[in-house]
N, C-alpha and C positions, 0 to 999 in steps of 0.2 A: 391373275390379278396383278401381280408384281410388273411380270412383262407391260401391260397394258399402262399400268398407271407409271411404268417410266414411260414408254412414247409420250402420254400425254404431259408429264411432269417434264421432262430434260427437252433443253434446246439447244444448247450450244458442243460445239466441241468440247469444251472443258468440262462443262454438266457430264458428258457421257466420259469421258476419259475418270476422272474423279468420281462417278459411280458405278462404274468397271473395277477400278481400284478398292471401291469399299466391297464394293461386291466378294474378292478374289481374298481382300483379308477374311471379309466375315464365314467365307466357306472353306478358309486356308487351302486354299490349294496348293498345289506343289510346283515350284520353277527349278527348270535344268533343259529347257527346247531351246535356247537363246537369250533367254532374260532371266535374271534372280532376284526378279521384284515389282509387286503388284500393279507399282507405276508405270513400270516399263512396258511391262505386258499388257495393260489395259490400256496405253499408247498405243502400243503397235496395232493392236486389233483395230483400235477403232480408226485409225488412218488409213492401213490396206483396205476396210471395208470400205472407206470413203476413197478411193485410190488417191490417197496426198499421200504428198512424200515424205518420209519417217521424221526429218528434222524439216518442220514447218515453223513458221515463225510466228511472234507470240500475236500479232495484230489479229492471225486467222484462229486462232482458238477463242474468239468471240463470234465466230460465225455459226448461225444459227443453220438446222441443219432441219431438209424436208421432212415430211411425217415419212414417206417411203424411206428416206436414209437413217432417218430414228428407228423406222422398226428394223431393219436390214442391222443397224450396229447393236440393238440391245437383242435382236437373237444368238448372234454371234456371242457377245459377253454372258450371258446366259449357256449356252453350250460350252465354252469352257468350265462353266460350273456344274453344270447338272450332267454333263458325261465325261468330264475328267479328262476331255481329250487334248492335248499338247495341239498350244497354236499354229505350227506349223502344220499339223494335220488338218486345221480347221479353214486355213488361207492356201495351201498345199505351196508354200515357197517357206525355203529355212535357206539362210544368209552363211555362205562359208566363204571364208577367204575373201569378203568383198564382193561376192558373188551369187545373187539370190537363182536356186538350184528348185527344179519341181520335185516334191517330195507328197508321198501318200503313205496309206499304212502296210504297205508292201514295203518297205522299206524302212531302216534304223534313220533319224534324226539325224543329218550331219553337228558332230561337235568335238570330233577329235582335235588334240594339240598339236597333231601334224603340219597342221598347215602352216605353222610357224617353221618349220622344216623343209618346204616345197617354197617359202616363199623366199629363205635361205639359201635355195639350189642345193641343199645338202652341202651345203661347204661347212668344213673342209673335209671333209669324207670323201665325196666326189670332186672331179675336176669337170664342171658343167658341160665345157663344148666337147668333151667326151662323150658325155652318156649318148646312148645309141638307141638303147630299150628300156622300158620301164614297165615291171607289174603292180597294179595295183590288187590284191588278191584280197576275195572278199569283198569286191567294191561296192554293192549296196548302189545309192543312189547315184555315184558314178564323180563324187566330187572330188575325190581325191585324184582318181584318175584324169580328171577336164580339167582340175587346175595344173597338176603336173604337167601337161600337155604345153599350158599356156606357158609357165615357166621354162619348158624345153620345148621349145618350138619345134627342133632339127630330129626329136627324138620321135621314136615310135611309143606307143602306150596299148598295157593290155587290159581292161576291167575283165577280172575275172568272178563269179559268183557261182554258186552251186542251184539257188534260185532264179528259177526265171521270171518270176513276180517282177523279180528285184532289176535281171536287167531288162526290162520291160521298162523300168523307172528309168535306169541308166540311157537307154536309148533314146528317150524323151529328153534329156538333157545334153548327150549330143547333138542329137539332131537340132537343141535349139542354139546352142554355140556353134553348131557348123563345126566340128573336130570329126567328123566321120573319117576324114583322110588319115588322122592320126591317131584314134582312138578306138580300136577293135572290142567290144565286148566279146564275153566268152562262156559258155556255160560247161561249169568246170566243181568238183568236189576238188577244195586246193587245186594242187596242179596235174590231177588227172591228165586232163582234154589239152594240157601244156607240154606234152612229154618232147625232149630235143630245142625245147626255148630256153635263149639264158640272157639274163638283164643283168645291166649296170645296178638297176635299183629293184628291186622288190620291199614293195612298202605295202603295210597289212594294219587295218584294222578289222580284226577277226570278233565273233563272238568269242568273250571271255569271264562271263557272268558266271558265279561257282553256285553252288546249290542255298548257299546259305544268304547269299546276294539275292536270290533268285524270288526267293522268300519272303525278304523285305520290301522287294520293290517299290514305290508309290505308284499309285494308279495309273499315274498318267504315263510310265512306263510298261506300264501292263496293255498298252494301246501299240507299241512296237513289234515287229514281229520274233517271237520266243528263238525263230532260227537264228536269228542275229543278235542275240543277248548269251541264253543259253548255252555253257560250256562243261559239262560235267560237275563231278563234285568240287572238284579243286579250280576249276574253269578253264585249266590245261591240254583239253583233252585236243582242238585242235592245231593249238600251240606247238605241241612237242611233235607231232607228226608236221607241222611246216619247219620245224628245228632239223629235226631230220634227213627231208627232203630236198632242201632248198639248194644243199649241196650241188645236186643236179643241175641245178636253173641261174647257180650264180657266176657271172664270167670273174673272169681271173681275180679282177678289183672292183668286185662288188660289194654292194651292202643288203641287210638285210634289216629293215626298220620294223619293228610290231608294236602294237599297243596294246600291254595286258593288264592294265586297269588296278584294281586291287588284290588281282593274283597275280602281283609281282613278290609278292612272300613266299606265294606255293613254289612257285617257279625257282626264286633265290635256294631255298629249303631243298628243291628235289635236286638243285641244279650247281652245289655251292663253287665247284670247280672252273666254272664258265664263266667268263668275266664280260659280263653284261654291262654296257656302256648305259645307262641310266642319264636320259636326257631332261635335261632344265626346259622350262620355258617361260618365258616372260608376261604372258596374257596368261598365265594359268594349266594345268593340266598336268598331270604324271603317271607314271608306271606305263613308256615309251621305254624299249630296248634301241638298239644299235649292236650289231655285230660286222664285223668285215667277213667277207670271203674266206679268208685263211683262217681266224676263227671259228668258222663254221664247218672247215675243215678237219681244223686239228679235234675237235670235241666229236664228228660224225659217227665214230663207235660207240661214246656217250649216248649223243641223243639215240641209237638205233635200241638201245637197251632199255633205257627210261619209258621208249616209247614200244615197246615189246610187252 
């Protein structure tokens, strides 16, 4: 009934965006895919449905919209409500770095603070037209990996995942940037299937979600896949073994960037001795490390033990 008597009720862009929005209050849903607010979000749905471009101008949000394009946007805004599933799953594009990425539910939502990091070159950590190789470990839908790419042109890039779901996604958004030349996917537990490679940069967003996160989740997170959230009780569990290892994989002036979310307590607590470079960012985002090479070093009988 609802459905039907909005086709029949709404006509314009603005009717359906502003009853998307009431919708999204009246069911609270939950934002964290790309928008944090019911405006935004019942925007965006309803413009990729219509394929306009996200900043339209105000003359076309009076344009009246066919009965096919009214039913086509009010199932859409509807399915955000009645299965909880994150926009991005429901248009299969999520916007990183300026760059809308294919995404499904074989894969985590891009939304790390990395990318304020990739679009910095790493400076001053790295010295750009240095860097040679770059892991992106754990790369999921493959964004951090395609933009590091684009940022280092000259350099090699490895997407590495333990899911093949995942680089299944990854290779779909290669192949649609055309980085095949420079961006190898890898199907790798860590750095298994990596053994005798070593990067300037190794950059990880890992699953880091602890037991008690896991818990809480909101629904629309429960649509993610558990591989890429899920990380034991303390959500260190693969943390401390890429702490460990990375030794191996790092050349002489290397970094090691991870992102562990809100177990950056467990980590400080297990770990007080390490002096974790805790990075700022300006758009938002924290509990990002930094370590150098030689740090990574001097602690490597540390991590072998924590992680024993």
């Amino acid at each position: 009934m609802l459905r039907e008597q909005a086709v029949k009720d709404l006509v314009t862009l603005r009717d359906f965006i502003r009853w998307g929005m009431s919708r999204f209050n009246e069911a609270e849903i939950y934002f964290g895919h790309g928008t944090d607010n019911a405006l935004d979000e019942a925007a965006y749905l309803v413009l990729h449905t219509l394929h306009l471009p996200p900043q339209i101008g105000e003359p076309y949000m009076d344009a009246r919209l066919t009965e096919a394009e009214r039913r086509k946007v009010v199932d859409i805004l509807l399915r955000r409500v009645e299965e909880r599933l994150p926009a991005p799953y429901l248009t299969h594009e999520a916007w990183y770095g300026g760059i809308p990425f294919y995404v499904d539910e074989r894969v985590l939502i891009p939304r790390s603070p990395v990318i304020e990091l990739v679009e910095a070159h790493f400076e001053p950590w790295v010295q750009p037209e240095k860097v040679q190789n770059i892991l992106d470990l754990c790369t999921g839908s493959g964004c951090i990996a395609i933009t590091c790419a684009a940022a280092f042109p000259e350099a090699h890039v490895d997407a590495a995942d333990i899911s093949r779901d995942a680089l299944a996604v990854a290779d779909i958004n290669v192949e649609r940037y055309d980085m095949g030349d420079q961006v190898r996917t890898v199907e790798s537990d860590l750095f298994s299937a990596l053994k005798g490679q070593r990067y300037d940069i190794i950059v990880s967003n890992p699953p880091y979600v602890d037991a008690q996160d896991m818990a809480s989740l909101p629904e629309e997170y429960r649509h993610e896949p558990v591989l890429a959230l899920e990380a034991g009780p303390d959500g260190l569990e693969l943390v401390l073994t890429m702490l460990y290892e990375a030794m191996y994989h790092l050349e002489q002036n290397g970094i090691l960037v991870v992102e562990v979310g809100n177990s950056r307590e467990a980590l400080e607590d297990l770990l007080p001795e390490v002096p974790f470079l805790w990075l700022e960012f300006e758009r938002g985002g924290e509990g990002v490390f930094l370590l150098t090479a030689d740090k990574v070093r001097e602690h490597h009988e540390l991590f072998r033990l924590v992680r024993s």
